[in-house]
C-alpha positions as CSV (number, residue, x, y, z in Angstrom):
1,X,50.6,186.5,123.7
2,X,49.0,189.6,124.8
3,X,44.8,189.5,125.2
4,X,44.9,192.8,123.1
5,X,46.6,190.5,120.2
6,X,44.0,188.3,119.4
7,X,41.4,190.7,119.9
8,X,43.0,193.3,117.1
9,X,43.1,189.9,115.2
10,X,46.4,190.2,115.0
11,X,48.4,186.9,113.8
12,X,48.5,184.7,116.8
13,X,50.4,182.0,115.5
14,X,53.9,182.5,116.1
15,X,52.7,181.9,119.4
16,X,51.2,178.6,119.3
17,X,53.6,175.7,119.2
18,X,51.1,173.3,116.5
19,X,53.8,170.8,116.4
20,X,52.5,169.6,119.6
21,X,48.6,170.5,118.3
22,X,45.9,167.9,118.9
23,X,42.6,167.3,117.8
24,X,40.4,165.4,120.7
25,X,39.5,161.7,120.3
26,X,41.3,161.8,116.7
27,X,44.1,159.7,118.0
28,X,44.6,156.7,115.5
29,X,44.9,153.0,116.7
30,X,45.6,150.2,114.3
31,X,43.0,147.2,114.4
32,X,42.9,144.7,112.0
33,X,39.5,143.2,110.6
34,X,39.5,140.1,108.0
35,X,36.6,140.1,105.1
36,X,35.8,137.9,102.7
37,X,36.7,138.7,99.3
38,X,33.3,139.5,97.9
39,X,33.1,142.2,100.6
40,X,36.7,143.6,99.3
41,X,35.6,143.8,96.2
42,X,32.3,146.0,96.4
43,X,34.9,148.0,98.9
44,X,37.3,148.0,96.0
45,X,34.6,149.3,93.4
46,X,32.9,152.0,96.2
47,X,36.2,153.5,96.6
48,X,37.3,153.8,92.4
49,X,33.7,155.4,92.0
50,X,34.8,158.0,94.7
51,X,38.5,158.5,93.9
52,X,39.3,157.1,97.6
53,X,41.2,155.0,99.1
54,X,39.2,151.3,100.3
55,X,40.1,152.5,103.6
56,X,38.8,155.7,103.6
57,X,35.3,154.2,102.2
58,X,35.3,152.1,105.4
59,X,36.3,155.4,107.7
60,X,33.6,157.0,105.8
61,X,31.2,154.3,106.2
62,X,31.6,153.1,110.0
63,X,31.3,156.7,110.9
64,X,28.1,157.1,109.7
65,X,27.2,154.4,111.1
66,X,28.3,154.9,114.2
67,X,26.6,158.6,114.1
68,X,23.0,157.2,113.2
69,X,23.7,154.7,116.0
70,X,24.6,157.2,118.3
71,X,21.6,159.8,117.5
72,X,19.3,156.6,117.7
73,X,20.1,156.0,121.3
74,X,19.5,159.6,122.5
75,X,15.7,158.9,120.9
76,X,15.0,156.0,122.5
């Protein structure tokens, strides 16, 4: 790929081998995590209401989570 390519925004992406593409710290690892029913249930219910999967609500959930416990610690 020439500089003068991508600057004339010319298609670059014949280029590019995206097979191969990553996304940093997106990796996937497999845990498991056992819950008591009650808790699979509201899980159940959160996810019909959003047309998700159950784990996608937790995905959803834990992330924000871990994002409001992250921006916490840079406060105090």
């Amino acid at each position: 790929m020439k500089a003068s390519e991508f600057d004339d925004a010319e298609s670059v992406l014949d280029t590019l081998d995206l097979a191969s593409a990553r996304k940093p710290n997106l990796d996937q690892r497999k845990v498991n995590v056992d819950f008591p029913t009650w808790m699979i249930e509201a899980l159940d219910k959160a996810a019909r209401r959003r047309g998700v999967t159950r784990q996608s609500v937790i995905k959803m959930w834990l992330a924000e989570r871990l994002e409001r416990e992250a921006a916490a610690a840079k406060v105090g």
